[in-house]
C-alpha positions as CSV (number, residue, x, y, z in Angstrom):
1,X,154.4,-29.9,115.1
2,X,153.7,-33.5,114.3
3,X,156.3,-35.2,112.4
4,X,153.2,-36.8,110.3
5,X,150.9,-34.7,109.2
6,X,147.3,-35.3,110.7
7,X,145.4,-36.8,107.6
8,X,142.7,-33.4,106.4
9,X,138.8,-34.3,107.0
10,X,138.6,-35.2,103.7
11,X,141.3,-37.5,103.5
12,X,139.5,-39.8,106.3
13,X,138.1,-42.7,105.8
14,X,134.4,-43.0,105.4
15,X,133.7,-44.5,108.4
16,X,135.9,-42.1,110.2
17,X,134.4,-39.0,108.9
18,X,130.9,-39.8,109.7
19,X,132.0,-40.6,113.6
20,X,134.0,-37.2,113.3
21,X,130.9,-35.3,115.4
22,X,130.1,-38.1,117.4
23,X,134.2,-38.6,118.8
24,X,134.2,-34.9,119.4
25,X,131.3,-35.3,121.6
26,X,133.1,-37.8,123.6
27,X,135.5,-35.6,123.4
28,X,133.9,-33.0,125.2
29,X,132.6,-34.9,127.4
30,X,135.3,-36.1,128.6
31,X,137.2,-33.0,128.3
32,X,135.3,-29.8,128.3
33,X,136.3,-29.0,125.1
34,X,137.2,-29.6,121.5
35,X,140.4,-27.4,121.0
36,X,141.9,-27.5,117.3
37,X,144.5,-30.0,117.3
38,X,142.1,-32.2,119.8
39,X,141.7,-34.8,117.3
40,X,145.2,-34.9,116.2
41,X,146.3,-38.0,116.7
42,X,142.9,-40.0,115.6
43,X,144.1,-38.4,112.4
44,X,147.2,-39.9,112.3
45,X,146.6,-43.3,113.3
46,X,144.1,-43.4,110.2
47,X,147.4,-43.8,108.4
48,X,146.5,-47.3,108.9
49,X,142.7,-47.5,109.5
50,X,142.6,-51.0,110.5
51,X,144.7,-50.3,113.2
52,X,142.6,-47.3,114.5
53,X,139.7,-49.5,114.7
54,X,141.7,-52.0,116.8
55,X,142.6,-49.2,119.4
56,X,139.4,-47.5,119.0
57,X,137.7,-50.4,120.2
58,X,140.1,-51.1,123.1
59,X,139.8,-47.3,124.3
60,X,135.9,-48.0,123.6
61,X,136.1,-51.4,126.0
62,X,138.7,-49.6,128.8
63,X,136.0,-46.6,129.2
64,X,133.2,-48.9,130.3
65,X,134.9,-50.6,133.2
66,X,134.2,-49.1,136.6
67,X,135.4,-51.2,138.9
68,X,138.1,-48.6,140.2
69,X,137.0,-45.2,141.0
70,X,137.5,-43.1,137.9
71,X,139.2,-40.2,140.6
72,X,141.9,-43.2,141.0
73,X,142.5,-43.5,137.7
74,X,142.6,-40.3,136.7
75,X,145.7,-40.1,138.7
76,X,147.4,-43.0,137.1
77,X,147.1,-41.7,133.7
78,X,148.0,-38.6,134.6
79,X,150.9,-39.6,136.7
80,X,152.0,-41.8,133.6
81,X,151.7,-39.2,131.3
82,X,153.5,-36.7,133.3
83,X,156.4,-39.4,132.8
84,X,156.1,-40.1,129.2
85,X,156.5,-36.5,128.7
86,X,153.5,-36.6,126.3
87,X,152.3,-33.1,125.5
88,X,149.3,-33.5,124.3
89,X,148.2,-36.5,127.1
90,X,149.3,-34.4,130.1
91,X,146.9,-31.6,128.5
92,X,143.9,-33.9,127.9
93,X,144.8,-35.6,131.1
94,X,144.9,-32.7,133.4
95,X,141.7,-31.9,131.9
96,X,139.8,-34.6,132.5
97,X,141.0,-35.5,135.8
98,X,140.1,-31.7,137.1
99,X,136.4,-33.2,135.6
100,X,137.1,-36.1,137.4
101,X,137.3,-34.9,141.1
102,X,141.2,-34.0,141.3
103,X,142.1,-31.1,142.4
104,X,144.2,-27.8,140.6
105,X,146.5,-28.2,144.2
106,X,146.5,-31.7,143.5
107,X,147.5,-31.4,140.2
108,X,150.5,-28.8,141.2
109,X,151.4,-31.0,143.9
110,X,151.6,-34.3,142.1
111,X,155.6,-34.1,141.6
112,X,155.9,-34.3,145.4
113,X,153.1,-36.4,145.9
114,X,154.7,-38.7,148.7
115,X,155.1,-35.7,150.6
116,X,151.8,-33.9,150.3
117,X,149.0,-34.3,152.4
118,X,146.5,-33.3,149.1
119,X,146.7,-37.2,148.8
120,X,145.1,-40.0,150.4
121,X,147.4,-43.4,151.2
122,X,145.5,-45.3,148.5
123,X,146.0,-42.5,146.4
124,X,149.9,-42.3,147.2
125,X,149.9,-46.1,146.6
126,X,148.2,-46.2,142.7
127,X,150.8,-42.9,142.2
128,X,153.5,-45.6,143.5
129,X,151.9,-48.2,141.3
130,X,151.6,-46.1,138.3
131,X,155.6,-44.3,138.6
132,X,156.4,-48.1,139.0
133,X,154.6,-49.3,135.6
134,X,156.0,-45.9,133.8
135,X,159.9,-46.3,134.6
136,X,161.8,-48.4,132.4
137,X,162.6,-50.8,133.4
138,X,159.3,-51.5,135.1
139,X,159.8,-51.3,139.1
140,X,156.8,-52.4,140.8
141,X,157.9,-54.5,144.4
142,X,156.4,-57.2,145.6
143,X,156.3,-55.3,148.9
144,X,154.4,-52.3,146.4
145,X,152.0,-55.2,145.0
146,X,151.4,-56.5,148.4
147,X,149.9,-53.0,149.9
148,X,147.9,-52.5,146.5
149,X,146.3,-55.8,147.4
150,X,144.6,-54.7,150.7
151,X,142.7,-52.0,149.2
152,X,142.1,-53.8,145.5
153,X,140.4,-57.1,144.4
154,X,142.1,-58.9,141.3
155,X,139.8,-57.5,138.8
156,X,140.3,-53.9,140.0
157,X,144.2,-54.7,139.8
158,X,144.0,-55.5,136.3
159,X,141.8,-52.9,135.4
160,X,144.0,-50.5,137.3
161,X,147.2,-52.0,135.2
162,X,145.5,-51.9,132.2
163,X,144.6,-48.4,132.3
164,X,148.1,-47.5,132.8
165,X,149.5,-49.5,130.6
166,X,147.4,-48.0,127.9
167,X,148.0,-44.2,129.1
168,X,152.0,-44.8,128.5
169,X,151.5,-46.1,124.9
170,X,149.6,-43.1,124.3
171,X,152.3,-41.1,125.4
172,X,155.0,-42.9,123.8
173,X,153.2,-43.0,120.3
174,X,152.4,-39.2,120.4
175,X,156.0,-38.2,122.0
176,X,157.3,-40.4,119.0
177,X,155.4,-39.1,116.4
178,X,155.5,-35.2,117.8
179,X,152.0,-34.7,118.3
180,X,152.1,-32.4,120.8
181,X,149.1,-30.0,123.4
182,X,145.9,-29.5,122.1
183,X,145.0,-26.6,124.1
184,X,142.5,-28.8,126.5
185,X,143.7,-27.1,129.8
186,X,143.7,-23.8,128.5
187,X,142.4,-21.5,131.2
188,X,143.3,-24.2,134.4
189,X,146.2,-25.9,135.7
190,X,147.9,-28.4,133.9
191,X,150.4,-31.3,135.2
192,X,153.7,-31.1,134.9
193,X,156.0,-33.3,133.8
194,X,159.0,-35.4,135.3
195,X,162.0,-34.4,134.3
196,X,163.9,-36.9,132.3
197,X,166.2,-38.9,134.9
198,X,164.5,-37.5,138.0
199,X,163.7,-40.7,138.8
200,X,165.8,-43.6,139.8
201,X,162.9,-45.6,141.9
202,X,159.6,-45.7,143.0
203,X,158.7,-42.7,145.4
204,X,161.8,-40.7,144.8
């Protein structure tokens, strides 16, 4: 359960409650589906509205770059959720990377990915990339960097950071704040996630 309570429909903002129908068609687009609990944490960030339209904006910005394959970063975000231990992003994520292109064996085998042969090298080396950006401290090599660099352009790097980036503070605000699975992978296989101190570098 959330340790703040969502915010009711009538409670919202304005501005919020009239782009209630057109978020949960993004939502299912994305997704599949629009589970109860799906909007969950929009509802809580309009604790502060101001601030929801700042990351509204930036998710809005993030979905319109394709200059890495969406597949690829699908995998990142789901790779980085499965480390923040966010409920509710290794739900949406699993869902929408199933959308995506990625696999339900993928998705079982993404705690062994170094060993799996589900995965492509470039694939292997964004999963490398997005463990690295996850851990805390951050451990990405320069050796890492080096390899990303022959199959990515600067632009695509940053995009590819960004994405990440972004993914583990979703996790860490809903982990924080409790908001947990929505019920988006309902029916289909969902990611699971690292177990805390399974990790002590990149590609363990």
């Amino acid at each position: 359960m959330p340790r703040i309570q969502p915010l009711n429909r009538n409670e919202l903002p304005l501005w919020l409650r009239l782009a209630y129908p057109l978020i949960k068609r993004g939502m299912i687009k994305l997704t599949g589906s629009s589970p109860e609990g799906g909007l969950d944490a929009i509802a809580v960030y309009a604790y502060v509205p101001g601030l929801l339209k700042g990351i509204g904006k930036l998710e809005q910005v993030t979905a319109k770059q394709h200059r890495v394959d969406d597949k690829l970063k699908c995998l990142a975000q789901v790779r980085a959720a499965t480390m923040t231990n966010c409920a509710y992003c290794i739900d949406m994520g699993s869902a929408i990377s199933l959308r995506s292109g990625l696999t339900e064996d993928q998705l079982r085998a993404l705690p062994r990915y170094r060993e799996s042969e589900l995965f492509t090298e470039v694939e292997k080396l964004v999963l490398d990339y997005a463990t690295g950006i996850s851990m805390t401290p951050v451990d990405v090599s320069d050796d890492l960097f080096a390899a990303l660099r022959e199959h990515f352009d600067n632009a695509q790097l940053v995009e590819l950071t960004s994405v990440t980036a972004l993914e583990n503070m979703r996790g860490r605000f809903n982990h924080a704040l409790g908001i947990g699975s929505a019920g988006f992978s309902e029916g289909t296989i969902c990611a699971a996630p690292v177990p805390a101190g399974a990790l002590s570098k990149v590609g363990a």
